[in-house]
N, C-alpha and C positions, 0 to 999 in steps of 0.2 A: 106618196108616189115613190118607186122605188127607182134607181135611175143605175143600169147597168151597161158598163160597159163592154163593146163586143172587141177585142184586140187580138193583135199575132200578125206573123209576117204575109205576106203576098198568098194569094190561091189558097187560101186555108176555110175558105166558105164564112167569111164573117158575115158579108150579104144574106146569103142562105139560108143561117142560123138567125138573124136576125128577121127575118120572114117568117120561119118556122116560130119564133117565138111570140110573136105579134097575134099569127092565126090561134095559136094556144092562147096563148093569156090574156090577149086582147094588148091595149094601151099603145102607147106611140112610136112609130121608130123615125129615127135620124138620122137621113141616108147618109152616106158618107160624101161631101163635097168635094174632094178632092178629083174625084171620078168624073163630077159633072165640069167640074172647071179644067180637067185634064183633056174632057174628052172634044172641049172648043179650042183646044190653044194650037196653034198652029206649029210652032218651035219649042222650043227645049224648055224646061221651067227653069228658075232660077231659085236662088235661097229666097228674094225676095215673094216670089209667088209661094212656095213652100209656107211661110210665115202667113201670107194672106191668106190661105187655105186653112191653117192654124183660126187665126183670128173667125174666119166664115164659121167654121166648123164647131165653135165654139159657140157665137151669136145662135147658130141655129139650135145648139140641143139650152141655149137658155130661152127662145122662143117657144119652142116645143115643149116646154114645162108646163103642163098641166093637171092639177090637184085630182082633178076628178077622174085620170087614170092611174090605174092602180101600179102601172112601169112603162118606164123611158129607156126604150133600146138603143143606143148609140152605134151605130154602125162606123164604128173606126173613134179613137179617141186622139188626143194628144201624144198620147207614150205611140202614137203609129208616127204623128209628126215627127215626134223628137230623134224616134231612132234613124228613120228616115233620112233628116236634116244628117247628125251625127255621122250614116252611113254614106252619103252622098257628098256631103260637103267636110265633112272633119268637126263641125261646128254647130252650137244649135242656141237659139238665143234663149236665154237666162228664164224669161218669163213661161217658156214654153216648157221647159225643165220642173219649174216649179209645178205647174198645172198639173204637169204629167204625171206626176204624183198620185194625182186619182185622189184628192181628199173629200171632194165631192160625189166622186159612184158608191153608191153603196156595195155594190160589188162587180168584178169583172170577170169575163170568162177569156182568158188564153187560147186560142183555138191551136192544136198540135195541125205540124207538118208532116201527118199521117196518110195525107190525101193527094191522089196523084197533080201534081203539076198543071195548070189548065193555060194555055198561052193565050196572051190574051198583050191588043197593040200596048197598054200603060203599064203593064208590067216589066220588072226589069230587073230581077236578081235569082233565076232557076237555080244557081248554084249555091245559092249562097243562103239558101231556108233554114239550114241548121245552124249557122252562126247565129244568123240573123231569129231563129227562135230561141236562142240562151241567152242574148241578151235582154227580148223578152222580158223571161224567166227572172233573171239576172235584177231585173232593175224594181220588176214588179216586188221581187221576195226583200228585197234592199228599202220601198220605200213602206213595207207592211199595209198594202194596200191588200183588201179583203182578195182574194181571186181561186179561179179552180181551171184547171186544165178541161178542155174537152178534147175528144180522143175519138175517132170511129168513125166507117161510112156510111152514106146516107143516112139510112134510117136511126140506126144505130148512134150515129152521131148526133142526131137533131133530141132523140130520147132523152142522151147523157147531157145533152145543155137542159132539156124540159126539167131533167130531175135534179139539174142543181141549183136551178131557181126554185123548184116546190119547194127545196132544203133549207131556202133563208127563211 
């Protein structure tokens, strides 16, 4: 099984992509929990919920591991916690840094802040996509975790992730 991660900043269609990859290829996807757990909380998250989101999100794509599918799509990984944690708080706990490394995906795709804006209640940094996509970039190329940009709308976009999974 091949276990890829989907990553990048806010409104960049990781959901999307990870949808369109599933109906292609078939195999598992792993929604992102954060979303589900953001979308019951009544107040503010704190570092501590952050870190538990970490830890769920984790449990869940080790659950979802299953041999007899040929890939495991991660809908948001650790490196979204960490920069997150980092961007939010100043701060990010040790263990989550480590993970976020990606030594476990066989590969990941970067999704570019190519695509308009979509607003939306959990979202919370419209200005801040391009920082926030170079460190990305920045940490992914720093820890030599396998990865490729994708780039493009709709259609065109959903293509450039199909063909850079046929590519592994």
């Amino acid at each position: 099984m091949k276990k890829i991660a989907i990553t990048g900043p806010e409104s960049t269609g990781k959901s999307s992509i990870c949808e369109a990859l599933q109906l292609h290829f078939g195999g598992v996807v792993v929604p992102e929990f954060a979303r589900e757990f953001l979308s019951n909380k009544s107040d503010r998250y704190t570092f501590e919920d952050v870190e538990f989101m970490a830890r769920e999100q984790l449990k869940r794509e080790q659950s979802a591991f299953d041999a007899q599918h040929k890939f495991l799509f991660c809908d948001t990984d650790l490196l979204v916690m960490r920069i997150w944690m980092e961007h939010v708080f100043g701060k990010c706990p040790q263990w989550i840094i480590e993970e976020s490394q990606g030594k476990h995906y066989d590969f990941t795709l970067l999704m570019d802040i190519d695509l308009p804006w979509e607003d939306d209640p959990l979202r919370e940094h419209p200005h801040q996509r391009e920082v926030l996509f170079q460190k990305y970039l920045e940490v992914l190329q720093q820890s030599k975790r396998p990865f490729a940009i994708v780039r493009g709308n709709g259609d065109d976009r959903i293509q450039n992730a199909i063909q850079l999974i046929r590519d592994l």
